[in-house]
C-alpha positions in Angstrom: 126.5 169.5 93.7 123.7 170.7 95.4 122.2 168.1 98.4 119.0 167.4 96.7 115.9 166.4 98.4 114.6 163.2 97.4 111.1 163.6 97.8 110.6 167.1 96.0 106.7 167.3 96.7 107.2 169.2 99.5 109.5 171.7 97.8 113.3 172.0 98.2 115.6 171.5 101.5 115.7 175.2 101.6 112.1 176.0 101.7 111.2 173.2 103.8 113.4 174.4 106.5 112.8 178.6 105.1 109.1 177.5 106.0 110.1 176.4 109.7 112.5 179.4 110.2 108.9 181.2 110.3 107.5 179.9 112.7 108.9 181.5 116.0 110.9 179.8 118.8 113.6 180.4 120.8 116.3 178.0 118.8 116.7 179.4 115.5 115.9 175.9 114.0 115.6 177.0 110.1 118.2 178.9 110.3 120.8 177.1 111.7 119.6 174.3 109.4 119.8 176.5 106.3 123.4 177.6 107.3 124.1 173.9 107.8 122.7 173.2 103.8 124.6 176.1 102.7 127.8 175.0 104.5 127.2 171.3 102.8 126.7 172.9 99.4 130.0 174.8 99.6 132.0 171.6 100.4 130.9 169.0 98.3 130.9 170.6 94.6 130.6 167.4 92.9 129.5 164.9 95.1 125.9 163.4 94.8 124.0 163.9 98.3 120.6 162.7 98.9 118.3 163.7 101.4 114.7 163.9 103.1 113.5 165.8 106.4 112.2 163.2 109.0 110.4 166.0 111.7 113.1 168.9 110.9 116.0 166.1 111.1 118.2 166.5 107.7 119.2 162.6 106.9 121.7 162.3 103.9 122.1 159.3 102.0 124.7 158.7 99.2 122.2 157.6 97.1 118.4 158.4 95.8 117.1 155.4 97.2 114.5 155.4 100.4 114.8 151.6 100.8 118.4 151.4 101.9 118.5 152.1 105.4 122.6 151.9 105.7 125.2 155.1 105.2 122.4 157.5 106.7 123.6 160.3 108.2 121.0 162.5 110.8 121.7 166.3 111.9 119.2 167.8 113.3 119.7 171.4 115.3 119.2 170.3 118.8 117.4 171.5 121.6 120.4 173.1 123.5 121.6 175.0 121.0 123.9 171.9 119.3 123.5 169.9 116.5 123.2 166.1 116.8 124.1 164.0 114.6 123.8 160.1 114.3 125.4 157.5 111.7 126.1 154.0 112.1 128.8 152.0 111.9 128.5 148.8 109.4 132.6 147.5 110.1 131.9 147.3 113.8 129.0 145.3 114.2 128.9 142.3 116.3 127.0 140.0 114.3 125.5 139.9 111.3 122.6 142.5 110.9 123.6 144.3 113.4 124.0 147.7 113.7 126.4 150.4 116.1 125.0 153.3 116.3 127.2 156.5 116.7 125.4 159.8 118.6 127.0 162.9 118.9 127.1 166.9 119.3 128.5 169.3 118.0 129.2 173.1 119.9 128.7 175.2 116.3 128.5 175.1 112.2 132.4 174.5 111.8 132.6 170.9 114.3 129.0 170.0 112.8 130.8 169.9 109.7 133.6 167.9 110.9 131.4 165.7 112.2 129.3 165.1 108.8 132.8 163.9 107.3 133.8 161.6 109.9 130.4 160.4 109.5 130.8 160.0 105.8 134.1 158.0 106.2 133.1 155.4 108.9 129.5 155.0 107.4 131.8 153.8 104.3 128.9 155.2 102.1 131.5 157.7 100.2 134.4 155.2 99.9 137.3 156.6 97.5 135.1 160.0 96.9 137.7 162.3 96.2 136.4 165.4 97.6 135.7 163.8 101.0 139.2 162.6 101.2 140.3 166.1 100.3 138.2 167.7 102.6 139.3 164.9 105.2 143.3 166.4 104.8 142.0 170.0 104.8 140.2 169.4 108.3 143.2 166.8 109.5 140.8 164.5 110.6 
């Protein structure tokens, strides 16, 4: 399925980042993000993916709900020519409440998506989802 943008007011995924691929700069921001959504779209068929744009950052959720702050997942095309992405790590906290943050880049499209499903496993938001764990075996990670 489709990631779907939870606040639609402000049109689609697509357009929000087809709308920044406009404006010119030397990264290539809406189009590395728009390969990114595309590269999503074609891996998870029938998994439910939330998201919302935080100032060109892509953050997926498992869930449509703004309030829960845990399995949040950040990419965002990065300055030199990366992507970054962030998740946290609920397992590994040291006391209760806490958080460990995980910060990372990735060199191109193909580790950024390797990334996004490592992320999805240790953020434990898409426990037993079937196509991450096939994905997971497909990418040996």
């Amino acid at each position: 399925m489709p990631i779907q943008r939870r606040d639609n007011n402000f049109g689609t995924l697509e357009e929000f980042y087809q709308k920044i691929e406009k404006i010119p700069h030397e990264l290539d921001f809406g189009s590395r993000m728009l390969l990114l959504i595309d590269e999503i779209n074609k891996m998870f068929v029938h998994t439910d993916l939330w998201a919302y744009t935080s100032h060109g950052t892509l953050v997926i959720q498992n869930i449509d709900d703004i309030k829960q702050e845990e399995q949040l997942i950040e990419i965002c095309y990065h300055y030199n020519g990366t992507y970054r992405i962030n998740y946290e790590m609920p397992k590994h906290a040291p006391w209760k409440n806490a958080k460990v943050h995980v910060h990372g880049l990735a060199d191109g499209i193909e580790e950024i998506k390797k990334y996004l499903l490592i992320a999805m496993r240790e953020s434990e938001g898409w426990k037993g989802n079937e196509e991450l764990i096939l994905l997971l075996k497909k990418y040996e990670l």
